[in-house]
VOPAGU-2260 file (C-alpha; in pm, 1 decimal, decimal comma):
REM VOPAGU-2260
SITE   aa  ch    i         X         Y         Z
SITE  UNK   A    0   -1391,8   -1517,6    -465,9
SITE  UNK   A    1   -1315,0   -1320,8    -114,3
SITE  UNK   A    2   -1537,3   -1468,7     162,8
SITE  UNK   A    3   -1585,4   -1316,1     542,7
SITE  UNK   A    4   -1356,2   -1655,3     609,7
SITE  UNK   A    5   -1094,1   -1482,8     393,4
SITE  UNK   A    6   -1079,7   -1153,5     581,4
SITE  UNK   A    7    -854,9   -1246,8     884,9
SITE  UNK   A    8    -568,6   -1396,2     664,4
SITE  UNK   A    9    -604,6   -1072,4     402,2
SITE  UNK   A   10    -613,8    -812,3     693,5
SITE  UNK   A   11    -303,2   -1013,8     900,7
SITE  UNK   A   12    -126,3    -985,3     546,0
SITE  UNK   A   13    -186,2    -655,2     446,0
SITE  UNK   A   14     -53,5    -496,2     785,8
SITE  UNK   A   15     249,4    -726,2     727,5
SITE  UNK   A   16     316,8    -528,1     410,8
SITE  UNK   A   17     229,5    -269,1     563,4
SITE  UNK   A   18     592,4    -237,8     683,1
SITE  UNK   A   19     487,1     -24,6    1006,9
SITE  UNK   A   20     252,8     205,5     803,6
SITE  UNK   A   21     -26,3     156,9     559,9
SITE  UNK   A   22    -295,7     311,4     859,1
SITE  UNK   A   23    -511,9      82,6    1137,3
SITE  UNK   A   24    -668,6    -130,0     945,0
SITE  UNK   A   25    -924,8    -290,6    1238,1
SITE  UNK   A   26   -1259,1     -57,7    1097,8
SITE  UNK   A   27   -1204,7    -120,2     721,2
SITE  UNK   A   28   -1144,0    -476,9     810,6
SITE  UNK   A   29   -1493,6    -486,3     993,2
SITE  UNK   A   30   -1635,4    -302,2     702,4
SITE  UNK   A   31   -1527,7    -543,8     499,3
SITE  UNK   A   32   -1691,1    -860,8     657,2
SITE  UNK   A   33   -2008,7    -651,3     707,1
SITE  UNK   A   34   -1985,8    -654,1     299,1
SITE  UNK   A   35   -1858,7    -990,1     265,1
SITE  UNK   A   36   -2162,3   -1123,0     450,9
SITE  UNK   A   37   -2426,6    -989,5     177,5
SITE  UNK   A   38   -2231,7   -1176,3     -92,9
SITE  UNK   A   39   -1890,7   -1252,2    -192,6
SITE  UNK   A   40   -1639,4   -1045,6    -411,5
SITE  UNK   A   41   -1473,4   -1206,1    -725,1
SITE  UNK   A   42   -1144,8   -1167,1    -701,2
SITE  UNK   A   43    -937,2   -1168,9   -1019,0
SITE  UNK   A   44    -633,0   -1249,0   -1178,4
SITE  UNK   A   45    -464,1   -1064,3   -1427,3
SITE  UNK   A   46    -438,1   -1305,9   -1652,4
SITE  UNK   A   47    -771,7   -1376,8   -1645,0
SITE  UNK   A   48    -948,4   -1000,7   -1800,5
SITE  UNK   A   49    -987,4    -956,5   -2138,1
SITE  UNK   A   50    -701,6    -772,5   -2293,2
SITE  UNK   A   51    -955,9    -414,2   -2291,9
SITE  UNK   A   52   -1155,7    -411,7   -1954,6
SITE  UNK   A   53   -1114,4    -139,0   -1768,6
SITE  UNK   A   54    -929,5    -153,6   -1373,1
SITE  UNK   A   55    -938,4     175,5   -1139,3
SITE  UNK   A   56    -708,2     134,4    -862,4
SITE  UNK   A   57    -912,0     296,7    -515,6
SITE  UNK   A   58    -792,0     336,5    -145,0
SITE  UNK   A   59    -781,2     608,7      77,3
SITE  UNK   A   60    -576,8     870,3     138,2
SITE  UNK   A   61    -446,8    1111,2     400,9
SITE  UNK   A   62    -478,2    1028,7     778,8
SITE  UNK   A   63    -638,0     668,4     756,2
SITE  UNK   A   64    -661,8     674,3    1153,2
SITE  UNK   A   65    -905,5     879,5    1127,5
SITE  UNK   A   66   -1103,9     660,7     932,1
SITE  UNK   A   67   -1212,6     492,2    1334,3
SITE  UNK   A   68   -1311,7     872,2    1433,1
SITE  UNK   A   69   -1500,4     949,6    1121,2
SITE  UNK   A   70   -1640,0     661,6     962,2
SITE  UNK   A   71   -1675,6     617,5     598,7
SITE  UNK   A   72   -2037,8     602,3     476,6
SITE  UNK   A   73   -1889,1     370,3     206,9
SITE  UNK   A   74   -2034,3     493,9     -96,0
SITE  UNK   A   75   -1714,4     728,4    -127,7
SITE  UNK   A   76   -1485,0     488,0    -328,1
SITE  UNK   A   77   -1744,1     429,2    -576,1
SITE  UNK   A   78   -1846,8     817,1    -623,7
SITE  UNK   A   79   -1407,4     873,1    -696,1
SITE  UNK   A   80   -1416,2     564,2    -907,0
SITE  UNK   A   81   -1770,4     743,8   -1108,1
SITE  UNK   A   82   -1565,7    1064,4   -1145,8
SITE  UNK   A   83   -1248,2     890,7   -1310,6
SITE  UNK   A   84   -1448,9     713,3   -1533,7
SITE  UNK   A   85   -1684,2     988,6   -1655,6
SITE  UNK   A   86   -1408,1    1237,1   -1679,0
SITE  UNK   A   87   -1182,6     973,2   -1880,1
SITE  UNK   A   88   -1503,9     865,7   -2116,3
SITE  UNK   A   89   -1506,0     511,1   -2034,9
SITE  UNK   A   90   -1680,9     229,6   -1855,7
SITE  UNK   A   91   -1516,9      35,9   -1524,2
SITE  UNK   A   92   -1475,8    -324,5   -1535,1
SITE  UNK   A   93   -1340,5    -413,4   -1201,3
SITE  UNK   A   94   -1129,2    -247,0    -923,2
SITE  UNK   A   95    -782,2    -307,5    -738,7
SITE  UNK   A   96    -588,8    -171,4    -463,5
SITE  UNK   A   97    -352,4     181,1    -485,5
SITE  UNK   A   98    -161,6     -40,4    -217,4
SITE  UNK   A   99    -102,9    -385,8     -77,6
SITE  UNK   A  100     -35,0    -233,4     262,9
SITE  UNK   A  101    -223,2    -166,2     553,0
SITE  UNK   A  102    -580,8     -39,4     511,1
SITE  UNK   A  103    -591,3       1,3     118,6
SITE  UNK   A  104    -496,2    -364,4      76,3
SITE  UNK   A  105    -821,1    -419,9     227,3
SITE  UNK   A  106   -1021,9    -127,7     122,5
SITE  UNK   A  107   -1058,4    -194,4    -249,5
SITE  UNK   A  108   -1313,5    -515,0    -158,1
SITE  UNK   A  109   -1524,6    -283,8      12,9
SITE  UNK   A  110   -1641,6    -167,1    -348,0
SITE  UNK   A  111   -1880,6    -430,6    -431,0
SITE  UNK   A  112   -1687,7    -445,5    -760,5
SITE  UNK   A  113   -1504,3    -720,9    -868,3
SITE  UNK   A  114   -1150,5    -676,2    -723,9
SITE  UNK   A  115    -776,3    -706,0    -945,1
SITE  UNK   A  116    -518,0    -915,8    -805,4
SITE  UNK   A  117    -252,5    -627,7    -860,3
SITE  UNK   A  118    -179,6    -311,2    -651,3
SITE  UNK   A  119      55,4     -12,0    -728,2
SITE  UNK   A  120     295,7     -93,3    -469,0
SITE  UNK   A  121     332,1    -407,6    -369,2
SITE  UNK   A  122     344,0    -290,6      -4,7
SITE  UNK   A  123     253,8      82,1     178,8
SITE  UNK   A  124     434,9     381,3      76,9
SITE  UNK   A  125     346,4     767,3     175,9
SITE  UNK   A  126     319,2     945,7    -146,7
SITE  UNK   A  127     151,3     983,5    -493,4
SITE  UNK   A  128     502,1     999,8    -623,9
SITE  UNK   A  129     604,5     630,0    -518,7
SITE  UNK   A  130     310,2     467,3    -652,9
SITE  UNK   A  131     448,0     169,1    -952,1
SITE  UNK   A  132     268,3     457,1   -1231,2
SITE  UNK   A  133     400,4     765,6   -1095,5
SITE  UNK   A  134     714,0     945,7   -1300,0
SITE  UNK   A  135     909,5    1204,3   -1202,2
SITE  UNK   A  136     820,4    1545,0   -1378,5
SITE  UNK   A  137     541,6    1343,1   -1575,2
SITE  UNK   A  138     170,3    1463,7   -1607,0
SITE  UNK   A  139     -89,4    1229,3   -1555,8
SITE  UNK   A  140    -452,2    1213,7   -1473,1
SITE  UNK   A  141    -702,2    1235,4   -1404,2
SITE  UNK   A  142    -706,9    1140,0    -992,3
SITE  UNK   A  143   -1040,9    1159,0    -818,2
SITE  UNK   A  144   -1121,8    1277,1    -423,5
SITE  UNK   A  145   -1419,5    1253,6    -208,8
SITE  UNK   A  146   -1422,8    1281,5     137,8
SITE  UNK   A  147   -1677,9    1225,0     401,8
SITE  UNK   A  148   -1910,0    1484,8     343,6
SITE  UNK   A  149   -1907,9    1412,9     -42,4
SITE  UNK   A  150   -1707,2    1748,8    -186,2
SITE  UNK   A  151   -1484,9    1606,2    -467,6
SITE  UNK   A  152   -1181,3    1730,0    -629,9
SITE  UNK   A  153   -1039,5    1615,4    -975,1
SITE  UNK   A  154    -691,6    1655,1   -1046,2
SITE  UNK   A  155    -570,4    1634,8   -1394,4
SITE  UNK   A  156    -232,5    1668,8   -1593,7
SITE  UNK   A  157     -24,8    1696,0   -1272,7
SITE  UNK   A  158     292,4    1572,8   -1225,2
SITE  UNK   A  159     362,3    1386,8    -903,5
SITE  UNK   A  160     552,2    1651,6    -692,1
SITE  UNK   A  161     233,9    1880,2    -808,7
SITE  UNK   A  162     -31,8    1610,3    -734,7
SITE  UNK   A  163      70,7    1569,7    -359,2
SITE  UNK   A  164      81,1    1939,4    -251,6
SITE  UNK   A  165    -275,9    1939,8    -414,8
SITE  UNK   A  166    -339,4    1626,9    -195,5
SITE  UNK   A  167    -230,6    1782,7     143,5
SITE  UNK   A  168    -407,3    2143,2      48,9
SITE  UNK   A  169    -752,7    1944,4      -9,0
SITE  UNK   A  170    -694,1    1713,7     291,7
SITE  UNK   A  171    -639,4    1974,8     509,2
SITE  UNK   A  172    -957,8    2133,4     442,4
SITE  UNK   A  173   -1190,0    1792,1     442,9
SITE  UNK   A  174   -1116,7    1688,1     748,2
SITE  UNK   A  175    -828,8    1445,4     721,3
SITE  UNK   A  176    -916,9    1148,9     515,0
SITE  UNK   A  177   -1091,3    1093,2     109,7
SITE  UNK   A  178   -1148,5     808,0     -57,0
SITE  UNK   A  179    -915,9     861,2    -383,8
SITE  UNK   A  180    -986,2     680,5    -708,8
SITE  UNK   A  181    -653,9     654,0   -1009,3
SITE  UNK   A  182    -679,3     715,2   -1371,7
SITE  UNK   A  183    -773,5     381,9   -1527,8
SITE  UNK   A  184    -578,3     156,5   -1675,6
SITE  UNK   A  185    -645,3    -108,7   -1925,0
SITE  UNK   A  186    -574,1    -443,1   -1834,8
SITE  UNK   A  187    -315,8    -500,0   -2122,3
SITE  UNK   A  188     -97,1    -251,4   -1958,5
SITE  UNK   A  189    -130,2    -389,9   -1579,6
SITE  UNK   A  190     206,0    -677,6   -1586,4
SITE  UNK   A  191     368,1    -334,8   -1658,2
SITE  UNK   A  192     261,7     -52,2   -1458,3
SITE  UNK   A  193      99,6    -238,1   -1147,3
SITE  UNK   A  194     271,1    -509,3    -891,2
SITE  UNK   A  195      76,4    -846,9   -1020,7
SITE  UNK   A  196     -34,3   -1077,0    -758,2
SITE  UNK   A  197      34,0    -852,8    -464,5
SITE  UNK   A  198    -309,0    -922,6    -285,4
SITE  UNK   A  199    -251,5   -1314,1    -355,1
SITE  UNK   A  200      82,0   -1232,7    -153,1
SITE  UNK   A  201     -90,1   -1061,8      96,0
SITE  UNK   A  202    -326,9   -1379,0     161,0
SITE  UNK   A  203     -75,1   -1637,6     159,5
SITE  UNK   A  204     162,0   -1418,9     406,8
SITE  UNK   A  205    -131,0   -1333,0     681,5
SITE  UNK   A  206    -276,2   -1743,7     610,9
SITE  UNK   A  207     158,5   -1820,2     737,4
SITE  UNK   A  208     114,2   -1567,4     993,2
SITE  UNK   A  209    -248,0   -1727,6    1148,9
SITE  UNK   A  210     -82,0   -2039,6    1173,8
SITE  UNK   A  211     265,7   -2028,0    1327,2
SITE  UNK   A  212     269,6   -2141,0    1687,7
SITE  UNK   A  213     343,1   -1871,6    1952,0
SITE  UNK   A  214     724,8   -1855,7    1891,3
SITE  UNK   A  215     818,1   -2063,4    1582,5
SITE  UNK   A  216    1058,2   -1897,7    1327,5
SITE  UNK   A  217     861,4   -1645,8    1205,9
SITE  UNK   A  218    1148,6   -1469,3     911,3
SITE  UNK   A  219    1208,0   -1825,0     787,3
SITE  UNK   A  220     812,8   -1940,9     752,5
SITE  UNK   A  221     758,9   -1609,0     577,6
SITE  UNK   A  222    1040,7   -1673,6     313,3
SITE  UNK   A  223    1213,3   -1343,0     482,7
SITE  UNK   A  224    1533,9   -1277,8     654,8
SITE  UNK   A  225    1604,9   -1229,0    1025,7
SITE  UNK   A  226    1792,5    -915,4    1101,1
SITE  UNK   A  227    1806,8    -945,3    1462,4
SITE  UNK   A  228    1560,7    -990,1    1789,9
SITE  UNK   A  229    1615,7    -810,8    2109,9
SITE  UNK   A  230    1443,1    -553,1    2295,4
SITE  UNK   A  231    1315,2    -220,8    2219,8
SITE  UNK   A  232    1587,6      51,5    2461,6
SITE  UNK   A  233    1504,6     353,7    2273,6
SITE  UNK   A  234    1273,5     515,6    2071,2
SITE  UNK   A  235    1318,5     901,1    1934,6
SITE  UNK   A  236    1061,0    1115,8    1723,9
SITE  UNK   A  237    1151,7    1408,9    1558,0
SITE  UNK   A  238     875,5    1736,5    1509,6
SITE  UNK   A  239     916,2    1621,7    1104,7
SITE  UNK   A  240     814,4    1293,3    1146,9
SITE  UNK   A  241    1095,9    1130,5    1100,0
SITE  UNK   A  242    1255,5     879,2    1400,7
SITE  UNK   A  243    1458,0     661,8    1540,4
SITE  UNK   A  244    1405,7     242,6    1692,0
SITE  UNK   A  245    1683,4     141,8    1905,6
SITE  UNK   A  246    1713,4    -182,5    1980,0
SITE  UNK   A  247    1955,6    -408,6    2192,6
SITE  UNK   A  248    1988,9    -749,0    2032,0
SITE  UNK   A  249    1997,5   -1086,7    2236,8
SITE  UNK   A  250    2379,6   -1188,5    2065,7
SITE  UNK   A  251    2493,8    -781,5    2166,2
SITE  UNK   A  252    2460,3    -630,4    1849,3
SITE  UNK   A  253    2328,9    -264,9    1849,2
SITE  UNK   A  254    1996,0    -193,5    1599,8
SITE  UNK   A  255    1882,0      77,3    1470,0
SITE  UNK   A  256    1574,0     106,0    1250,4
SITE  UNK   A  257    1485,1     466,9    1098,0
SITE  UNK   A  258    1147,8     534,8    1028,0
SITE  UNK   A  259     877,7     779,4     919,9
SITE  UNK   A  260     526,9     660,9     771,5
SITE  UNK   A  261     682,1     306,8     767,4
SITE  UNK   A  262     979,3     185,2     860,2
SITE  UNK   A  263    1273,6     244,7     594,8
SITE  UNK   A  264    1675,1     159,0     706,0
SITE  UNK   A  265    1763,1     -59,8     955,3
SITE  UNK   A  266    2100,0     -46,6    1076,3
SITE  UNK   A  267    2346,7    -336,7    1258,3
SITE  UNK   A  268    2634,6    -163,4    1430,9
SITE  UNK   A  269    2621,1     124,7    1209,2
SITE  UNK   A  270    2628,1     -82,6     917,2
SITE  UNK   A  271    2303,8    -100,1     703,5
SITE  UNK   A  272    2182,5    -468,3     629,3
SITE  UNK   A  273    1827,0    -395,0     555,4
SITE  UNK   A  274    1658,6     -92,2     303,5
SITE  UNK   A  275    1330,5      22,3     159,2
SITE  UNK   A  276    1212,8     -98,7     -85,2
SITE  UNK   A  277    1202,2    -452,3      64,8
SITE  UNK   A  278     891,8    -490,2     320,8
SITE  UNK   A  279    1113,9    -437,3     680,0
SITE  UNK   A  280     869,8    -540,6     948,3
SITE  UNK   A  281     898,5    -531,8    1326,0
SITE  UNK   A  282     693,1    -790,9    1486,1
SITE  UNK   A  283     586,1    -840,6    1878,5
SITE  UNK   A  284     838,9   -1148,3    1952,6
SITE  UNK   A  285     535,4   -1344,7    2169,5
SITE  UNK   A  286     253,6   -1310,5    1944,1
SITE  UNK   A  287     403,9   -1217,5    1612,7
SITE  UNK   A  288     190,4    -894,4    1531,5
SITE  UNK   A  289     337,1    -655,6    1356,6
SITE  UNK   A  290     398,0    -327,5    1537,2
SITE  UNK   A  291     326,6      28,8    1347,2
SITE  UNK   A  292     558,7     290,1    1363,9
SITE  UNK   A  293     335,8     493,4    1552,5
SITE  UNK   A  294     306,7     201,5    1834,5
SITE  UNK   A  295     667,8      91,8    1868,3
SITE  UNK   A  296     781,1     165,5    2258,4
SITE  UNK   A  297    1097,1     129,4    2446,2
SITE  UNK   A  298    1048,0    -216,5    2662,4
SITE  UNK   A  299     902,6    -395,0    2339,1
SITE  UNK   A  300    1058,9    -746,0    2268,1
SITE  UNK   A  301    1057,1    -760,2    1874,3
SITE  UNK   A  302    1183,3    -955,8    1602,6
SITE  UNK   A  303    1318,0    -720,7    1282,1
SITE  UNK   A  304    1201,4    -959,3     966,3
SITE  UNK   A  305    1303,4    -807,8     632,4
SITE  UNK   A  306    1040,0    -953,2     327,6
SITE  UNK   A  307    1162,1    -884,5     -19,5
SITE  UNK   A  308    1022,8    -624,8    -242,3
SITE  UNK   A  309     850,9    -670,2    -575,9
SITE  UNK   A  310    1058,5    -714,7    -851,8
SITE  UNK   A  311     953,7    -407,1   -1045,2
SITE  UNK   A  312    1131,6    -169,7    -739,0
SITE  UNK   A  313    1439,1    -330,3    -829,0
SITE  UNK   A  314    1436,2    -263,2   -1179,1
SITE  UNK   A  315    1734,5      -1,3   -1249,3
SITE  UNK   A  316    1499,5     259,0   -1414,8
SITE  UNK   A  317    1251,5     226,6   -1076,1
SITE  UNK   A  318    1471,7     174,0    -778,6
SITE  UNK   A  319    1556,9     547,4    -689,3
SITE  UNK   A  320    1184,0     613,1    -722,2
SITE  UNK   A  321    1187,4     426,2    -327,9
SITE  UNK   A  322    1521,8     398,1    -277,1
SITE  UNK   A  323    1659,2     531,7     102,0
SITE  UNK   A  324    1790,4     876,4    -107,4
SITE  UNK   A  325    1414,6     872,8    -176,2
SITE  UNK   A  326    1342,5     906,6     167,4
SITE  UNK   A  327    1655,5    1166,4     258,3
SITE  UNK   A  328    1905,9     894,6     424,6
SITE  UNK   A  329    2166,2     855,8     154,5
SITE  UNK   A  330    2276,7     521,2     144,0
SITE  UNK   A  331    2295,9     247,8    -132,5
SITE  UNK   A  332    1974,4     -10,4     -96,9
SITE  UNK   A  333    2068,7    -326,6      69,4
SITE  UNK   A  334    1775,2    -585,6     -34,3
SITE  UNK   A  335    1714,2    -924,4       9,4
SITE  UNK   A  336    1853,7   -1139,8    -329,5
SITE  UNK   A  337    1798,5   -1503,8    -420,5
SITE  UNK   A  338    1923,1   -1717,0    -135,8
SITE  UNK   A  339    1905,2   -1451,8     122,7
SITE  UNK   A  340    1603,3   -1649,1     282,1
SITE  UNK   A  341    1683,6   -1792,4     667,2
SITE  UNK   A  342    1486,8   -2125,1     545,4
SITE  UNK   A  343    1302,5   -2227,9     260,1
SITE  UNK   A  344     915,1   -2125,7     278,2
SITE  UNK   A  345     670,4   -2390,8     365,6
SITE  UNK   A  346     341,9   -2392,9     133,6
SITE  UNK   A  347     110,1   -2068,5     175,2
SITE  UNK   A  348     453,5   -1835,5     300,1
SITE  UNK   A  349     627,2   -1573,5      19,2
SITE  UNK   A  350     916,4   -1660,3    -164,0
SITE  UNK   A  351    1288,2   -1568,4     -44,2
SITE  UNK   A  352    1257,8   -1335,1    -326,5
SITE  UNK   A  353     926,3   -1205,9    -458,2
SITE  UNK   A  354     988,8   -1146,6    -816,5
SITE  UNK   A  355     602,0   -1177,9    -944,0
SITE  UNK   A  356     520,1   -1182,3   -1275,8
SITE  UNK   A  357     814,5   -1069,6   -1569,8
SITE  UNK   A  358     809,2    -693,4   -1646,5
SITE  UNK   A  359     859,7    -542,1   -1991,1
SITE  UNK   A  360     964,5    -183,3   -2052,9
SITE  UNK   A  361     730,9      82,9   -1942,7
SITE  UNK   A  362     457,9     191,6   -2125,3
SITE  UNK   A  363     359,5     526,3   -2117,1
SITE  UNK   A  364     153,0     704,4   -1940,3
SITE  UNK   A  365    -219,7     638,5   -1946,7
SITE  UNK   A  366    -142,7     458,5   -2278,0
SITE  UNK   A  367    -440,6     368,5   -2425,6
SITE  UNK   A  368    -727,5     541,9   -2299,9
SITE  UNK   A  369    -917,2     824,2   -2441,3
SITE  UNK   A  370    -761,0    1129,8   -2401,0
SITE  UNK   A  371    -993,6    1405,0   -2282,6
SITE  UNK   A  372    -833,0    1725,7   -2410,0
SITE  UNK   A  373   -1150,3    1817,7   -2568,1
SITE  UNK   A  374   -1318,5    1859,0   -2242,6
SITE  UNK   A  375   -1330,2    2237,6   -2026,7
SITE  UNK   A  376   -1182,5    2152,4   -1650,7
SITE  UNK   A  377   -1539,0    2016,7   -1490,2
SITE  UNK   A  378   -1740,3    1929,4   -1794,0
SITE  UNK   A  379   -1986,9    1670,8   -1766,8
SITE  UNK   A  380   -1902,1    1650,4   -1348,7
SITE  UNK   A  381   -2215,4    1622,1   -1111,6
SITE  UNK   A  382   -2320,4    1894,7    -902,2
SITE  UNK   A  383   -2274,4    1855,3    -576,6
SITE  UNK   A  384   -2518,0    2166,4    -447,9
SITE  UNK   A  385   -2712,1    1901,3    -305,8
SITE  UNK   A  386   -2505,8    1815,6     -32,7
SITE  UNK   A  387   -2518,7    1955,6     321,2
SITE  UNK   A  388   -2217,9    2178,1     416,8
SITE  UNK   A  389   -2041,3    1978,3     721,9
SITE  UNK   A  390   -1696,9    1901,0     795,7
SITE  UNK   A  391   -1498,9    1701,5     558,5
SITE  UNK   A  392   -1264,3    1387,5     597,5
């Protein structure tokens, strides 16, 4: 079970993964206790559902900042997660996260559904395409949007490149932000197209973070690596949304972390000793809160903690899917491997390297679950001529 008490540790975790991105996570994380407070979630393991229930993964998509301007009504998730399910032709067991990072890792216990212990990326990443089910050039569906003012769209059979210009078009005429519900997947096919245990992660890593002391080691109690700590000299931002951290480290050396939703490279006199996928986090040296990429400023004193990635991202056939090419900086991934660890983690911290549980080879797509070719594009969806007109997310 997830109590209110719970909610600190989950929310300090999940911005950890967030990995500078991931969205402000303050609202859903006072949404959350407001929940919590009426009765607790269950919270399950895999290992635990029978081998044919039924997970949808939920979150939110587009500009999750926006989610402290326009507040959710919360019945949004559930209406996306009601739309999957009725346009797939089956019945929803529990829910999980579409990521461990930032305000999704949080956002899937707002449900009042019992919540997976899995994710689909063990961390925050921007697009459809880099979520652990996503393909390249592979149809899949169907994906479920509402936003604030209840309009939903259904996507079905679209690959991801297709999926996220659909994404943007519909975003940019709700108003910024939807709730956005996954196809389902049956829990026999979760150790091999989700990140297992991600949320557990997420808990153990904020419950480390709420009790460190002021300035203790923070890399090393996290089971990470230290890649420098200095102060922040520089900070450029480019009209694309890419950018640039600059900063001067106590022993001399020159670092610079590249960034754009979340921070991706980071660079030690021109020499890269830290890549995406691992989790690279820059946190506030006194306190030890992380610091988004939209926050960072020059005169910052920060520590630059690298947290390995899941071990899924570093399978051969997956590691290109959020590799740095990925992301348009074309360099070779430099991750954290066994032994790369400053110190051992104490109880309650992440491993040096976060391998979860084994992985076998993929299955495909939506393997499974009814397929729903008999059905016209819309059949059996509500009507939604009820609602008011009104701005979107």
């Amino acid at each position: 079970m997830i109590t209110e008490q719970d909610v600190a540790a989950l929310d300090s975790g999940c911005v950890l993964l967030g990995s500078g991105g991931g969205g402000p996570s303050a609202t859903m994380a006072t949404l959350l206790r407001q929940r919590l407070r009426a009765a607790p979630v269950p919270f399950l393991a895999v290992a635990d559902l029978p081998r044919d229930a039924v997970v949808v993964p939920i979150g939110f998509i587009g500009s999750t900042g926006l989610l402290d301007e326009k507040l959710p009504s919360g019945g949004e998730p559930n209406e996306a997660i009601e739309v999957v399910a009725r346009w797939s032709g089956v019945r929803v067991d529990a829910v999980m996260s579409l990521e461990a990072g930032g305000v999704n890792g949080l956002a899937a216990f707002c449900c009042g559904r019992p919540v997976v212990d899995a994710d689909l990326m063990g961390r925050a990443f921007p697009r459809l395409g880099h979520m652990s089910t996503s393909r390249a050039n592979v149809a899949a569906g169907p994906y479920a949007m509402v936003d604030a003012a209840g309009r939903t769209t259904v996507m079905d059979r679209c690959d991801p490149d297709a999926g996220e210009r659909m994404i943007r078009g519909a975003l940019a005429a709700s108003g910024g932000w939807a709730a956005f519900a996954h196809w389902p997947i049956r829990a026999v096919d979760l150790p091999g197209q989700a990140i297992v245990g991600s949320l557990s992660r997420a808990l153990a890593l904020g419950r480390t973070m709420l009790s460190l002391p002021g300035r203790a080691p923070r890399a090393a109690a996290l089971g990470g690596r230290l890649a420098g700590t200095g102060r922040v000299v520089e900070v450029n931002r480019s009209p694309s949304g890419r950018g640039t951290v600059t900063v001067l480290d106590h022993g001399g050396a020159v670092l610079r972390v590249e960034m754009e939703n979340e921070y991706q490279v980071v660079f030690r006199d021109g020499v890269a000793v830290a890549t995406t996928p691992d989790v690279l986090c820059l946190l506030e040296s006194r306190t030890g809160a992380p610091i988004a990429c939209h926050k960072i400023r020059p005169g910052h004193r920060v520590e630059v903690v690298q947290l390995a990635s899941p071990a899924l991202w570093r399978r051969p056939n997956r590691l290109a899917q959020v590799s740095p090419a990925a992301f348009g900086i074309e360099i070779p991934p430099c991750l954290m491997e066994d032994g790369d660890a400053d110190d051992p983690a104490p109880a309650g911290g992440g491993p040096s390297r976060w391998d979860g549980p084994p992985h076998g080879d993929d299955p495909p797509i939506g393997d499974g679950l009814p397929q729903r070719d008999d059905l016209p594009i819309g059949d059996g969806l509500p009507q939604r001529d009820d609602l008011p007109d009104g701005e979107g997310r």
